[in-house]
TORFINU-234636 format. One line per field, with one value per residue (C-alpha): x, y, z. Coordinates in Angstrom, 2 decimals. Example, Ala and Ser with C-alpha at 12.3 -4.5 7.8 and 13.67 -1.06 7.14 Angstrom:
% TORFINU-234636
X: (12.30	13.67) .
Y: (-4.50	-1.06) .
Z: (7.80	7.14) .
//
This chain:
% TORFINU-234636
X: (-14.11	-10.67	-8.07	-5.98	-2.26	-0.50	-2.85	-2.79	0.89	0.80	-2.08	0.04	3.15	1.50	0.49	3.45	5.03	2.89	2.87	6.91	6.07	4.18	6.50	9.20	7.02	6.15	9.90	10.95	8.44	8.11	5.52	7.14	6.24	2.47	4.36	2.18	3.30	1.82	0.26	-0.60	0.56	4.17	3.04	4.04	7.92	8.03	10.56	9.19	9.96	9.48	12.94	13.03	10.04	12.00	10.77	9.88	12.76	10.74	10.43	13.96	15.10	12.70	13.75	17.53	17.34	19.81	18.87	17.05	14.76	10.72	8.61	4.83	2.83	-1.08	-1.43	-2.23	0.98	3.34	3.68	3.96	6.22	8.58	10.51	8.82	9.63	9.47	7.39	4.51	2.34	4.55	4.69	8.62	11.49	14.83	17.21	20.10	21.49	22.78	24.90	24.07	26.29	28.57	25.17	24.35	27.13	26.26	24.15	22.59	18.82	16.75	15.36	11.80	9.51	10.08	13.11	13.57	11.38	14.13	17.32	15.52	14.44	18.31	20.30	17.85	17.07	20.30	20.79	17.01	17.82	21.24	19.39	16.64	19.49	16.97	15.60	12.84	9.57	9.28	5.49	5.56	3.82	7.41	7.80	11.26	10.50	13.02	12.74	14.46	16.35	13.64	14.09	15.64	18.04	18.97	20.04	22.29	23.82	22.14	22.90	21.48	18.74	17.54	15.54	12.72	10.69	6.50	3.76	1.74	-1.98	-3.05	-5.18	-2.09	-2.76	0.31	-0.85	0.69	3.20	4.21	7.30	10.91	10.96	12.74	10.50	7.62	6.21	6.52	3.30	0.85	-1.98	-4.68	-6.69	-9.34	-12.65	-10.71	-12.62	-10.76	-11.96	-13.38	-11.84	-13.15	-13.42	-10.43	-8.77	-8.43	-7.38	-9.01	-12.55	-15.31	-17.04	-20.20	-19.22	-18.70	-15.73	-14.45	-13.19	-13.65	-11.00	-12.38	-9.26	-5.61	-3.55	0.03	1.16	3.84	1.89	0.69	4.17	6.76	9.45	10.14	8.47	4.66	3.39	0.85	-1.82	-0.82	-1.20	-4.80	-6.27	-5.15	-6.60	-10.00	-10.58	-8.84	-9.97	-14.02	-13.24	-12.17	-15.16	-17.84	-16.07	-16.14	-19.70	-21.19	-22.35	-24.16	-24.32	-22.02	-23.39	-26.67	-25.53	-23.97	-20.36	-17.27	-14.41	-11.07	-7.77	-3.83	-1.02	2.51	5.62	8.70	10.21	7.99	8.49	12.15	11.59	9.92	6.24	3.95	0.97	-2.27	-5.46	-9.23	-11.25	-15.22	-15.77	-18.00	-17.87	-19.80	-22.01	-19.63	-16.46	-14.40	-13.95	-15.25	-18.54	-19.45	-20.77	-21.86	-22.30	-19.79	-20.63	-19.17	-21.54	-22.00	-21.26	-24.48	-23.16	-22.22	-24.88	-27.74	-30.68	-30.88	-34.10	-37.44	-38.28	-40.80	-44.63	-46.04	-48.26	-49.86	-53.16	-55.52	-58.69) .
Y: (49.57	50.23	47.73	46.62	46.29	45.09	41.94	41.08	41.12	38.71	36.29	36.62	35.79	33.03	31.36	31.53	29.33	27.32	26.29	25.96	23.10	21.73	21.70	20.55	17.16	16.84	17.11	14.42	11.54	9.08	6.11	3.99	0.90	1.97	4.78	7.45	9.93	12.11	14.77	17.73	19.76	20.31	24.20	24.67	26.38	28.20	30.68	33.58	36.39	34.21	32.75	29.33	27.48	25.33	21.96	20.92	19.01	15.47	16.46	17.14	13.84	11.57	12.87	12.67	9.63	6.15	2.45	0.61	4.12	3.53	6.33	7.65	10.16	10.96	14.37	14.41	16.51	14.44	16.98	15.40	12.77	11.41	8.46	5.60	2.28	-0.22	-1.84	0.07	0.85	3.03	3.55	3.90	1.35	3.46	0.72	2.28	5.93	6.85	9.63	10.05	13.26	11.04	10.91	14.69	17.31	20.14	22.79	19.45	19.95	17.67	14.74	14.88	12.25	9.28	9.25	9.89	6.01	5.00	6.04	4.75	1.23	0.87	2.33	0.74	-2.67	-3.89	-2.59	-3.35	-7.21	-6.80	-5.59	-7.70	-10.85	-12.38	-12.11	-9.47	-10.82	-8.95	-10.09	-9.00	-6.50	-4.89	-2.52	-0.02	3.58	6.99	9.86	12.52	15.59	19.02	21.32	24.26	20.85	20.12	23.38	23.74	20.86	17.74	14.58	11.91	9.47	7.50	3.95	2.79	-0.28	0.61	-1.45	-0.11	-1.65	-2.33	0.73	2.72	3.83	2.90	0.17	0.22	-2.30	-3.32	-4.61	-5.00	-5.59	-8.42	-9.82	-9.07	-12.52	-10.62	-12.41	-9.96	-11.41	-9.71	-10.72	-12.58	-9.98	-7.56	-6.04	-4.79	-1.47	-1.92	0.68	0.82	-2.99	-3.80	-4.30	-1.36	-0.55	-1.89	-0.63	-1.80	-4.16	-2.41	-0.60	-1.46	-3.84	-6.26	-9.17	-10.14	-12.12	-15.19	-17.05	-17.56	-20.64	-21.83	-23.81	-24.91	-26.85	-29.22	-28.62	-29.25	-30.85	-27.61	-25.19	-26.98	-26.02	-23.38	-26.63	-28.27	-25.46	-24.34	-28.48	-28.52	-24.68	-25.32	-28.19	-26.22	-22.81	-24.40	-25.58	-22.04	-20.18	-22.82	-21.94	-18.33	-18.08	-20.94	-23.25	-20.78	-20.87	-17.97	-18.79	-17.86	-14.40	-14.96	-14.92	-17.03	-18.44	-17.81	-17.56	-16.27	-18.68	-17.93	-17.82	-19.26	-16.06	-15.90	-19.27	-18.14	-15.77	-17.22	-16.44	-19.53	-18.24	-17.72	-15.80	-17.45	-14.85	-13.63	-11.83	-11.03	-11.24	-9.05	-10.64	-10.64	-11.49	-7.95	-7.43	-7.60	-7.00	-4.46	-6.76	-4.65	-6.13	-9.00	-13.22	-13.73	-15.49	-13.49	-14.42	-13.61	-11.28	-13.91	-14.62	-13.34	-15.91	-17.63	-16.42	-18.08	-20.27	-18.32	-19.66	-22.60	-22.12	-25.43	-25.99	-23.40	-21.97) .
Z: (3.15	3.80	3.48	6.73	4.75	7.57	7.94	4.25	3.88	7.35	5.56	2.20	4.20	5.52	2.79	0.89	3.89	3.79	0.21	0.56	3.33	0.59	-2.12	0.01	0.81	-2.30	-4.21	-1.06	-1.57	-3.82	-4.52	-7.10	-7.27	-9.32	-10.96	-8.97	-7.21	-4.67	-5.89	-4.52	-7.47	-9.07	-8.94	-5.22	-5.86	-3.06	-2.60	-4.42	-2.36	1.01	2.15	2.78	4.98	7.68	8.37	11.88	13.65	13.52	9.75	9.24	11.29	9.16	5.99	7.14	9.24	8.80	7.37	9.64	10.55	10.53	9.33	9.34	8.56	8.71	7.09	3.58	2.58	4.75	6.48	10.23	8.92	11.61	12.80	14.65	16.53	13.43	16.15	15.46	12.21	9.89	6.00	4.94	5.96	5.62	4.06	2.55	1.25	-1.92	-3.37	-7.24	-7.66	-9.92	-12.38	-11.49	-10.98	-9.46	-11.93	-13.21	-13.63	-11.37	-13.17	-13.74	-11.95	-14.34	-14.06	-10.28	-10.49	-12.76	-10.63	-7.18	-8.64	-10.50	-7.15	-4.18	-5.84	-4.62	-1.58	-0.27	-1.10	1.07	4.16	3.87	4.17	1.28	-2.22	-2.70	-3.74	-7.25	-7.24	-3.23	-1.00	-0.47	-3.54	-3.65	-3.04	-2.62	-0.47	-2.66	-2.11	-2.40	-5.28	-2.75	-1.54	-4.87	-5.78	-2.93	-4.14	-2.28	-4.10	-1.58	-2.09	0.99	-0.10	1.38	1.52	1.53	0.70	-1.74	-2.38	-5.91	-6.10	-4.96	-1.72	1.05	3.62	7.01	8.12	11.36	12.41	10.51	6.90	7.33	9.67	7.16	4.88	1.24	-0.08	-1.26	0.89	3.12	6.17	5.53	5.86	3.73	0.73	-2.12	-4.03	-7.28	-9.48	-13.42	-13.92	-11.25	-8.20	-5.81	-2.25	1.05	1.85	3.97	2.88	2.85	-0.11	-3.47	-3.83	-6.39	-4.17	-0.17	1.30	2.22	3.11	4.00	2.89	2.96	-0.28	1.59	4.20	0.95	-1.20	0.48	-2.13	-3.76	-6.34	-7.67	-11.04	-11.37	-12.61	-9.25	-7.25	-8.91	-8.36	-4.21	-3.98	-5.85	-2.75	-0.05	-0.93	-0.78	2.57	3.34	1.71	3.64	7.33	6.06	5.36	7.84	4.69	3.01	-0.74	-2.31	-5.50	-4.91	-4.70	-8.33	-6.82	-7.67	-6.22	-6.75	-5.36	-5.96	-7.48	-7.14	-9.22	-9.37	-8.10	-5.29	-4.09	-4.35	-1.79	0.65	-0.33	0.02	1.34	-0.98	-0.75	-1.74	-2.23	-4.01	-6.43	-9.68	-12.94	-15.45	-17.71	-21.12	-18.68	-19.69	-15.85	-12.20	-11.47	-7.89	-5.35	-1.94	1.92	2.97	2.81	5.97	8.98	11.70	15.17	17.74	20.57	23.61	25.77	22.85	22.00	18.70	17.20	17.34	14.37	12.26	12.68	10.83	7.69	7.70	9.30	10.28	7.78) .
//
């Protein structure tokens, strides 16, 4: 069959383009706080042969945008990532910008990916604290990130880092915020209903509860509304939650006995730092143990009650099984 040469240079060309776009994305973002990064493969140069891919103008105003900027994506690759209202759900605070060309002259190689974490986390620390106005929780859903200059960027000579402020969930996976950061409470809590991944014999990122999880949120408390003359020991905060946090769990489930289902009880403390900070509030939470205690256990299906549809009849008590012959 003959071979039409004009179409596979075109589906060649095209290809090539598009795994520039890639490797622009992934040289720009950064997820620091777990040491991950996003990876959809270091192999994606670009550039062979192809010119330069250009990014979309949304693209090219996120990734150049001020402190104070909100920004999103939804594709995989980052590709659509753009600027929102910090009003709505978004993934990166912009809060400052910083040269490093006094660290990297120009020829300088581009530091590898540990040591991108390292620069971001010694050159944004600072300057994430200053625009928050207040101490960042260092046990806190806010976690320092970086979007970095490209490869193609840095060899032209680009030298500036913008930081960013991103939750990032214990399994890795970035969780959406809404609103300012510094409108944002910094404790690492989640609503209660939440299920947390189970991942090896730990904690992972949200899923629903139907599926295997290590821990359901069962409640939501503020320390603060039982402490209120300053910092209480750990021992002082575990004796008020073990009362508080049954209350919680018996709303949650309508009286029914979680420990039937094998299940315990536990909940979050909080440090010194924390406290610090201005983060008082404290999950309870369910969860499982395996039987010789090395980790969590998968429990499947949620322990909260379930609310009848308005308006829907309670079922009919089931028959008697006295009497009859």
């Amino acid at each position: 069959m003959p071979v039409d040469l004009d179409r596979f240079r075109s589906a060649k060309n095209t290809l090539r383009t598009r795994l520039v776009m890639v490797g622009v994305f992934v040289g720009a973002i950064l997820a620091l706080s777990l040491s991950v990064t996003f990876s959809w493969g270091n192999d994606a140069k670009g550039g062979a042969g192809g010119g330069r891919a250009e990014m979309s103008e949304q693209a090219q105003a996120a990734f150049h945008s001020p402190p104070g900027s909100c920004l999103t994506w939804t594709q995989p690759d980052a590709s659509d990532i753009r600027t929102v209202p910090c009003a709505e759900k978004h993934l990166f605070e912009v809060t400052g910008v910083v040269d490093i060309a006094d660290q990297f002259p120009p020829g300088a190689p581009s530091p590898d990916v540990a040591k991108w974490r390292e620069i971001a986390q010694a050159r944004c620390s600072d300057g994430a604290k200053t625009y928050l106005g207040k101490p960042l929780d260092p046990y806190g859903k806010l976690t320092v990130s970086a979007l970095r200059p490209a490869d193609e960027e840095w060899n032209d000579g680009a030298r500036e880092l913008r930081c960013v402020l991103q939750w990032a969930g214990p399994g890795g996976g970035l969780q959406p915020l809404t609103g300012p950061a510094k409108d944002q409470k910094q404790a690492n809590i989640w609503e209660p209903g939440t299920c947390l991944a189970l991942v090896g014999k730990t904690v992972g990122d949200p899923v629903d509860c139907t599926q295997p999880h290590a821990y359901e949120i069962v409640g939501e408390l503020d320390l603060k509304t039982k402490f209120t003359n300053g910092y209480p020991k750990q021992d002082d905060q575990k004796a008020w939650l073990d009362t508080e946090c049954f209350k919680a769990v018996q709303e949650y489930t309508g009286g029914d006995d979680f420990s039937a289902q094998k299940l315990i009880l536990t909940w979050d403390v909080r440090e010194q730092e924390s406290w610090d900070a201005g983060s008082t509030q404290v999950n309870c939470k369910v969860g499982a143990k395996l039987p010789d205690g090395s980790g969590l256990s998968p429990v499947t299906g949620s322990i909260k009650k379930s609310t009848p549809p308005p308006g829907t009849e309670p079922p009919s008590p089931p028959p008697s099984s006295t009497g009859g012959g």
